[in-house]
Short mmCIF file of the C-alpha atoms (twelve columns), coordinates in Angstrom:
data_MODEL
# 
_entry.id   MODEL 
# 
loop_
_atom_site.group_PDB 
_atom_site.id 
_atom_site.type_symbol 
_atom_site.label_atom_id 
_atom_site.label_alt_id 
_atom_site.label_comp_id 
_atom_site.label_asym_id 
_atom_site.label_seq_id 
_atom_site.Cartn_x 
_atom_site.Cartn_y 
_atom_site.Cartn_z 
_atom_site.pdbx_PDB_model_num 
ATOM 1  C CA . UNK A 1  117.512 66.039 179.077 1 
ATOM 2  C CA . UNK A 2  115.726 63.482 181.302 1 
ATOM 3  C CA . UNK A 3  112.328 64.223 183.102 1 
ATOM 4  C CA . UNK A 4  112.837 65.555 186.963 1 
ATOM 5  C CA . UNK A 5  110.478 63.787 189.096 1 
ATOM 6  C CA . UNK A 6  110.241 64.231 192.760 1 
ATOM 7  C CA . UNK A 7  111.923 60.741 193.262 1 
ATOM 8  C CA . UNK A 8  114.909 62.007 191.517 1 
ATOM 9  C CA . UNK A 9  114.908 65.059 193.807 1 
ATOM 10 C CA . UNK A 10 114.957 62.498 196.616 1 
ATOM 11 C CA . UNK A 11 118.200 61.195 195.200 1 
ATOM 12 C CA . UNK A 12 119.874 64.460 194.185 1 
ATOM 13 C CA . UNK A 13 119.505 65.434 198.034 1 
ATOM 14 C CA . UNK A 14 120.684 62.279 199.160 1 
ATOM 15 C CA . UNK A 15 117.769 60.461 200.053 1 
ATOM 16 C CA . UNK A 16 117.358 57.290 197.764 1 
ATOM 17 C CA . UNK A 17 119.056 55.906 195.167 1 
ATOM 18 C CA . UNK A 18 117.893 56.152 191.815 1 
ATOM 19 C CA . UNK A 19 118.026 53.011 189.477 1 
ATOM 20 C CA . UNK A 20 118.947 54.987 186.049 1 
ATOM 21 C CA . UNK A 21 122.220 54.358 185.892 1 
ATOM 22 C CA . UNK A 22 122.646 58.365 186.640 1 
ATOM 23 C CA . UNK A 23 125.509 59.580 188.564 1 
ATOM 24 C CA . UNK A 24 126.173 63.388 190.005 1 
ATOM 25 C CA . UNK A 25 128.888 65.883 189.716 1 
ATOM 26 C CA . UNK A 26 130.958 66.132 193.512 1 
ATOM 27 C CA . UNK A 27 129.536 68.524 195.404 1 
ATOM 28 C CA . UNK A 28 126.095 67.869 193.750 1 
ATOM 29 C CA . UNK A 29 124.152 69.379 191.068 1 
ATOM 30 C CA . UNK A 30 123.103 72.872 193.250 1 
ATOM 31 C CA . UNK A 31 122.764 73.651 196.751 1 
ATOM 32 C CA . UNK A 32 120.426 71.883 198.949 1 
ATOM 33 C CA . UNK A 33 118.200 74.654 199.551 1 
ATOM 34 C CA . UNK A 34 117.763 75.296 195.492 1 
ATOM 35 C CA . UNK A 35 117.181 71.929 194.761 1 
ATOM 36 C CA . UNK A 36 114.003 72.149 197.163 1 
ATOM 37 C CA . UNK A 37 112.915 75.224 195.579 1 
ATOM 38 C CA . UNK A 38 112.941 73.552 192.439 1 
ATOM 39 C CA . UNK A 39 111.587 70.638 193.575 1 
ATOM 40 C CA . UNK A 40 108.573 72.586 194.866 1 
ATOM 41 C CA . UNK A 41 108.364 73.790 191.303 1 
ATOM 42 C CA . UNK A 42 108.483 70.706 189.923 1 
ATOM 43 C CA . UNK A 43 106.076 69.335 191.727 1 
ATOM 44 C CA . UNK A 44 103.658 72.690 190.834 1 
ATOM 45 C CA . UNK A 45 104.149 72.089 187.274 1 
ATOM 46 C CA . UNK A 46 103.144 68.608 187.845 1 
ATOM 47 C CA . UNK A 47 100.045 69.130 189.962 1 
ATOM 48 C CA . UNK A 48 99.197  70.880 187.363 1 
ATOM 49 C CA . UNK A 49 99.777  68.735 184.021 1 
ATOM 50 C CA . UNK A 50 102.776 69.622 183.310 1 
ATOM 51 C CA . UNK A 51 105.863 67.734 183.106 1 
ATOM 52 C CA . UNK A 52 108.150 70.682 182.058 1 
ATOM 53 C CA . UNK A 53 110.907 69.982 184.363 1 
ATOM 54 C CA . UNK A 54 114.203 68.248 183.545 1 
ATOM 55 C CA . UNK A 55 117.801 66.956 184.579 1 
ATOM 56 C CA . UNK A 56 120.317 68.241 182.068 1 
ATOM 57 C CA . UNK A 57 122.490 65.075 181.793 1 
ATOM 58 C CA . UNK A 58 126.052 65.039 180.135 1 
ATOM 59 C CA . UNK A 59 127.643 61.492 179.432 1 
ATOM 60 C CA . UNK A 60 125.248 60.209 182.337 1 
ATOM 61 C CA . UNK A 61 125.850 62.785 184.681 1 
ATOM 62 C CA . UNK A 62 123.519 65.643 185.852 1 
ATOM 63 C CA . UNK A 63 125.011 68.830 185.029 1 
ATOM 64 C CA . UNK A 64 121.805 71.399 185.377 1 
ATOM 65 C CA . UNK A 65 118.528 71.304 185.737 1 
ATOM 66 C CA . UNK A 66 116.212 73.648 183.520 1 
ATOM 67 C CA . UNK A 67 112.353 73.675 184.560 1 
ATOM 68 C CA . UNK A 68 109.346 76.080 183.621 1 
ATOM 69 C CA . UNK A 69 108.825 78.822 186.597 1 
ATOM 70 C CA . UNK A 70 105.364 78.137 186.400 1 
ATOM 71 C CA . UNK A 71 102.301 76.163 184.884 1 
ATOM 72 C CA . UNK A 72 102.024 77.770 181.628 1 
ATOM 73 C CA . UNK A 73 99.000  79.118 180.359 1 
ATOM 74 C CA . UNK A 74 97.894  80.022 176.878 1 
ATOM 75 C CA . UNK A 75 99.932  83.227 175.566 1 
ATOM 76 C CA . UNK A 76 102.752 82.812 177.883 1 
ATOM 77 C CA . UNK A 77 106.104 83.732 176.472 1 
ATOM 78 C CA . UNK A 78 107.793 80.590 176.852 1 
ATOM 79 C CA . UNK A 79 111.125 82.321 176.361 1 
ATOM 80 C CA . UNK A 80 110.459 83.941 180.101 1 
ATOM 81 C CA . UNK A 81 109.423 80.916 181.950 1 
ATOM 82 C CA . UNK A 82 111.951 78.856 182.765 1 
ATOM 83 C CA . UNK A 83 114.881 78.723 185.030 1 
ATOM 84 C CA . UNK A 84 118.509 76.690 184.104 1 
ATOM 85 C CA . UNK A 85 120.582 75.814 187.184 1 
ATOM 86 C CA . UNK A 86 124.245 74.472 186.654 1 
# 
């Protein structure tokens, strides 16, 4: 898994090109409009100190994406915070 950062949502929606050597499935790793939800997630989490977003990556491809739903706080269940797109 490789860190999601809102430049690599750019590129997964087609708007830059990213210079990791990362390629994506055809057709893309999820529909437009759930890549900008998670996006807006991602970028949440990381307002907040938290980097818990990531690109599930197989043989340098992005398969998924898996992501907390939320900041979490002390006594979350981390089991029941996250999301996994693929």
């Amino acid at each position: 898994m490789i860190e999601a950062t809102d430049e690599a949502f750019q590129w997964m929606l087609g708007g830059c090109e990213l210079q990791n050597g990362l390629n994506l499935p055809e057709g893309g790793v999820d529909d437009p409009v759930v890549l900008g939800i998670v996006r807006k997630i991602t970028a949440q989490l990381h307002a907040a100190g938290c980097r818990g977003s990531w690109m599930i990556v197989v043989d340098g491809e992005v398969v998924g994406l898996c992501s907390y739903r939320r900041p979490v706080s002390e006594g979350d269940e981390l089991l029941h915070k996250y999301i996994v797109n693929m």
